[in-house]
N, C-alpha and C positions, 0 to 999 in steps of 0.2 A: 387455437388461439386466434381472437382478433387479428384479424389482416391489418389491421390499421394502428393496432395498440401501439401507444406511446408506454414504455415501461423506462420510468425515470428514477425505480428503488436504488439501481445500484449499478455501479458499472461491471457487477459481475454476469448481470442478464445476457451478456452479448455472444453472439453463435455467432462458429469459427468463419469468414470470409470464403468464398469458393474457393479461392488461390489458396488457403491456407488449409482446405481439407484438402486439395491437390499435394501439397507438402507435405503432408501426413499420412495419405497412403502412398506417396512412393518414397518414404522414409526407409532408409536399410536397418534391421531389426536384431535384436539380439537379447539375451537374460540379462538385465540388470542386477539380478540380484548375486548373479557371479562377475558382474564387471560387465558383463560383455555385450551392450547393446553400443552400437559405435554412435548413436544417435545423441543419446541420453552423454555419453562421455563427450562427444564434440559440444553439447547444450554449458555441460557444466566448463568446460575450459575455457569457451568464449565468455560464458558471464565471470570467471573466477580472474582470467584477464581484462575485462572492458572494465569492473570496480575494483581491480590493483591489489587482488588476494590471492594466495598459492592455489586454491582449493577450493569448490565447489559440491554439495549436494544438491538435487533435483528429487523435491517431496510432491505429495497429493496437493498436501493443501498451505495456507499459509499459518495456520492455526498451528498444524504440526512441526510447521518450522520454526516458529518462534518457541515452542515445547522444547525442541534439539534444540536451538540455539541457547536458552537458558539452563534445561539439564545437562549441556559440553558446559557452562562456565561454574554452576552450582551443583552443590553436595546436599544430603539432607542436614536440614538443620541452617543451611544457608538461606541469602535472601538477599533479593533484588529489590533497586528502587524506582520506582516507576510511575507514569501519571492514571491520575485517578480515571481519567476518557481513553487511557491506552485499549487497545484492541487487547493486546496480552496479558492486561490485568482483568476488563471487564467485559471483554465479548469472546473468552475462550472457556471458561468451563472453570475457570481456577486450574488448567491443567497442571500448571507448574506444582503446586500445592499438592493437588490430590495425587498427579503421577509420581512428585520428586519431591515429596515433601520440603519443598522451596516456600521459604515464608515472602509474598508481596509486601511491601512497604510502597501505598500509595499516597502521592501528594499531590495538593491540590493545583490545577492549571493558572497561569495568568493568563489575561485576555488573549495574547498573541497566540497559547498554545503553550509557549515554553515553562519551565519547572524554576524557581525563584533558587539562583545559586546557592545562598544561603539556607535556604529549606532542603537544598542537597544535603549540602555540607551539616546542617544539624541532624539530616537522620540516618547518618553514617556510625553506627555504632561502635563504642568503642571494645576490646578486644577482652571479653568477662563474660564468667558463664552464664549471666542470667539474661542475654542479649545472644540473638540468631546471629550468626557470622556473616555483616553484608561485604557481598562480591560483587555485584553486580549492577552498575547502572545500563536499566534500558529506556531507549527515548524511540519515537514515532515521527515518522516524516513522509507524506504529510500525515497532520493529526487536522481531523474532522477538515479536511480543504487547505487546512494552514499547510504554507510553507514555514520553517521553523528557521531564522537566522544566522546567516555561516558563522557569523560572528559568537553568537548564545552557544550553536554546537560548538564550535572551538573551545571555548570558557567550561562549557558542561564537563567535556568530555577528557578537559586539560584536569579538571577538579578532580576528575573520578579517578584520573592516573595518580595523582598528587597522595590520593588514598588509597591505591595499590588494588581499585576496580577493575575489574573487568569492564567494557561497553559493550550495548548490542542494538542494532537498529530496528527495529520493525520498520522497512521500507515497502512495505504492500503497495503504497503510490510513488516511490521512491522516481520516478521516472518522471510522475506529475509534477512534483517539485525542480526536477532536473530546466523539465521544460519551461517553467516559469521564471527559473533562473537564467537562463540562457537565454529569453527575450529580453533581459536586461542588459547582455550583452550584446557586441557588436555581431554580424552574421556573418563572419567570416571562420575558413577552415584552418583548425589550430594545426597543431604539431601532429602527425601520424602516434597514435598511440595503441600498444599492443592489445588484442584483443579487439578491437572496432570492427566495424562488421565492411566488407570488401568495399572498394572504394564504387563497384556497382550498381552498389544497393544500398551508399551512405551518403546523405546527401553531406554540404557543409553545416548547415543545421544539425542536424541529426548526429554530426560527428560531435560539435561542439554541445548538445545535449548529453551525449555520454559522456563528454569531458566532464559538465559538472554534475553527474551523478557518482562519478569516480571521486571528484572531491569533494563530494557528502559525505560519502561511503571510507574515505580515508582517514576520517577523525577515529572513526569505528575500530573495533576487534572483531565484529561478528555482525553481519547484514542478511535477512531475509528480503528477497523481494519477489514478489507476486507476477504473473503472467497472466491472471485470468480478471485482474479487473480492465483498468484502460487500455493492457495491450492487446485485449479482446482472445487469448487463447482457451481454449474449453475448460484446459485444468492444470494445474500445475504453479509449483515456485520454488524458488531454489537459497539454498542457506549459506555462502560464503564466507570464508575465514581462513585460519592457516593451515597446513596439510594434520598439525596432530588435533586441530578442534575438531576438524572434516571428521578425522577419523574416532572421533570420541561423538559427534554427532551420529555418525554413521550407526552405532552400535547402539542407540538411542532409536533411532527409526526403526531402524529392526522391530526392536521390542514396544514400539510401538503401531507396527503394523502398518505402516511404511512403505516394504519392500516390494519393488511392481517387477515385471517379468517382459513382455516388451513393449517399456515402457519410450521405446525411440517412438511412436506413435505420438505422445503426448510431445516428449522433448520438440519434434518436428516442426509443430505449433508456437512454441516458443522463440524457435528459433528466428521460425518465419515472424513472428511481430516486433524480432530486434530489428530484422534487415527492412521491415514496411511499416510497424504502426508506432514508434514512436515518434518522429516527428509530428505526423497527424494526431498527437496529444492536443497540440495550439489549437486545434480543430474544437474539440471538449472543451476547454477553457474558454474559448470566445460564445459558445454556447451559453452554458452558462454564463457567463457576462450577461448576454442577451436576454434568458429566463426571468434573471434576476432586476435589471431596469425594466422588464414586462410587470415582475411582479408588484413592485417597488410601488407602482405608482396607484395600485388597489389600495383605498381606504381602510386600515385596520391591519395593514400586514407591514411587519418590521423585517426586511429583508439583511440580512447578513450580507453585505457586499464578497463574493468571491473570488481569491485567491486563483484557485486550478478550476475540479470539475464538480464540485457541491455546493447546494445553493439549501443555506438553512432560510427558516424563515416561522417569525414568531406572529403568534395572534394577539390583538390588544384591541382594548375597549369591546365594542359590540360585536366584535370580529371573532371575540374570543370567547363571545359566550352562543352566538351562533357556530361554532366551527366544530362542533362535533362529527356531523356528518360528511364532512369536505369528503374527506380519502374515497367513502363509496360514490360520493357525487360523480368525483373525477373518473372509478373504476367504470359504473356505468355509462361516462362518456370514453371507454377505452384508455384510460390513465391512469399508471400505475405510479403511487410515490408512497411514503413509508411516515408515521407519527409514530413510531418506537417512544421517542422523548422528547424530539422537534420535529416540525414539517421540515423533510427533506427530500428533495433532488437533484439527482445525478445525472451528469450527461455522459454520452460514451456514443463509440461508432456507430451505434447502430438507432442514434437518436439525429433527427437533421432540423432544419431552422422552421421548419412547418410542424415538426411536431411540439417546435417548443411552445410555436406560438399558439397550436391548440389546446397546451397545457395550460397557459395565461388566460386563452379566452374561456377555458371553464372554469379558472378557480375565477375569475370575473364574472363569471357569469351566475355561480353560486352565490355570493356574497351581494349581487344584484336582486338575489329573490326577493319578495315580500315578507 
């Protein structure tokens, strides 16, 4: 690989920190799949206590967790509502469908991200055979960068009790959100709350970051969150809920193919980026900040102001009929970013303020050509 590559596709690129492969070989080990890696079991108690759930499982990926967490809420023939940009309707495979023949019911996003109460509340079907039995609302946080409004989740998720819904979070950035909420608060250390990670390794920050990832995650029944994008560990995320969902999720991974051996290896990693890389989130955020008024100020390019760690960005007028070749431009100048459906970049630890600025200076430099 490029010694110098800037890789801005995603914050999943990111390799484990020295200190964090140090954690993971001298992690104590044991079979998972009988209970018994003490690693993997300390992983899930600490995240199943820090967002205020009896119960914890620790999967591969987050794909699969959001799979368990909707096959624990739905039956075949059921069906969840969910936004049409979710990660768990449209960048997993259909798994719900194809594994658990779970019908999606997608609607469409407002500008901020969130799902129009009303358009909830109308595709809630009523209780007839010729209508899939909906159970389930899931929501995403963040979605595409957005933080999603304590206020909308509260209303969302009060709605979906009101109709005797299940809720499930897809929090994959659930942390990125935390942090952005938390800068809006004051920086001071809240109340000691169970599960925080020792007061050696938490700063006041960092305590008051999981405070409000806890009360994200408390409107919720069932919350996925990721370890392998911003909090930079190689692999892993874990599905929390109550002790009988854990355990109706549990027999869903299984048969899923799921179940790891010793898997304290991976948890180890995890572990280590509750107690060090979450507050260094602010870090990612101001980055992109920075990406984003670089980009901002090229002719042609409609920048999507950023929330956390993604920075979209649209082509217009001559920008846009020039801009095919951007992506390999920037590849051959060592930069990686993604046109899936919009130009996007991602900042994460292992991107610094030099590589943003030589991301800037080649899509500048591109759009300078003749």
């Amino acid at each position: 690989m490029h010694e110098s590559l800037v890789d801005l596709r995603s914050d999943t690129v990111t390799q484990p920190t020295p200190a964090m492969r140090a954690a993971m070989m001298a992690a104590p080990l044991g079979d998972d799949v009988f209970g018994a890696d003490p690693t993997v079991n300390a992983l899930q108690e600490r995240i199943a206590a820090l967002l205020g759930f009896e119960a914890a499982l620790f999967v591969p990926t987050g794909t699969q967790s959001n799979l368990c967490g909707i096959l624990a809420h739905c039956g075949r023939g059921d069906e969840y509502i969910v936004g049409q940009q979710q990660h768990c309707y449209r960048w997993e495979g259909g798994g719900a469908a194809v594994f658990g023949s779970v019908q999606p019911q997608p609607l469409d996003h407002a500008p901020d991200g969130t799902l129009p109460l009303a358009q909830i509340e109308a595709a809630i079907k009523p209780d007839d055979a010729h209508f899939a039995r909906t159970r389930l609302l899931a929501l995403e946080n963040t979605l595409g960068g957005k933080v999603l409004p304590m206020d909308w989740l509260r209303d969302a998720t009060a709605l979906a009790r009101k109709h005797g819904l299940a809720t499930h979070l897809d929090g994959a950035r659930l942390f990125n959100a935390a942090v952005a909420q938390s800068q809006q608060s004051k920086p001071v250390r809240p109340e000691p709350v169970e599960g925080l990670a020792p007061a050696s390794t938490s700063s006041a920050r960092t305590d008051l970051v999981f405070e409000e990832a806890r009360r994200i995650a408390g409107h919720f029944d069932s919350v996925s969150v990721c370890f392998s994008k911003g909090l930079g560990a190689p692999v892993g995320s874990a599905l929390v809920g109550s002790r009988e969902f854990i355990a109706r999720a549990h027999r869903i991974r299984k048969m899923a193919g799921g179940g790891m051996r010793q898997a304290g290896l991976l948890a180890a990693a995890a572990l280590h980026a509750l107690d060090h890389h979450v507050e260094r989130l602010a870090e990612d955020h101001a980055l992109a900040r920075r990406l984003a008024q670089g980009l901002a100020a090229i002719p042609g390019l409609r920048v999507e102001a950023p929330q956390t760690n993604i920075v979209f960005v649209d082509l217009e007028g001559e920008a846009a009929a020039r801009g095919a070749g951007l992506i390999d431009h920037l590849k051959a100048q060592g930069i990686l970013a993604t046109g899936l459906y919009r130009l996007r970049f991602v900042t994460h630890l292992d991107v610094d303020a030099a590589g943003v600025d030589r991301a800037v200076a080649a899509v500048r430099g591109f759009f300078a050509q003749a």
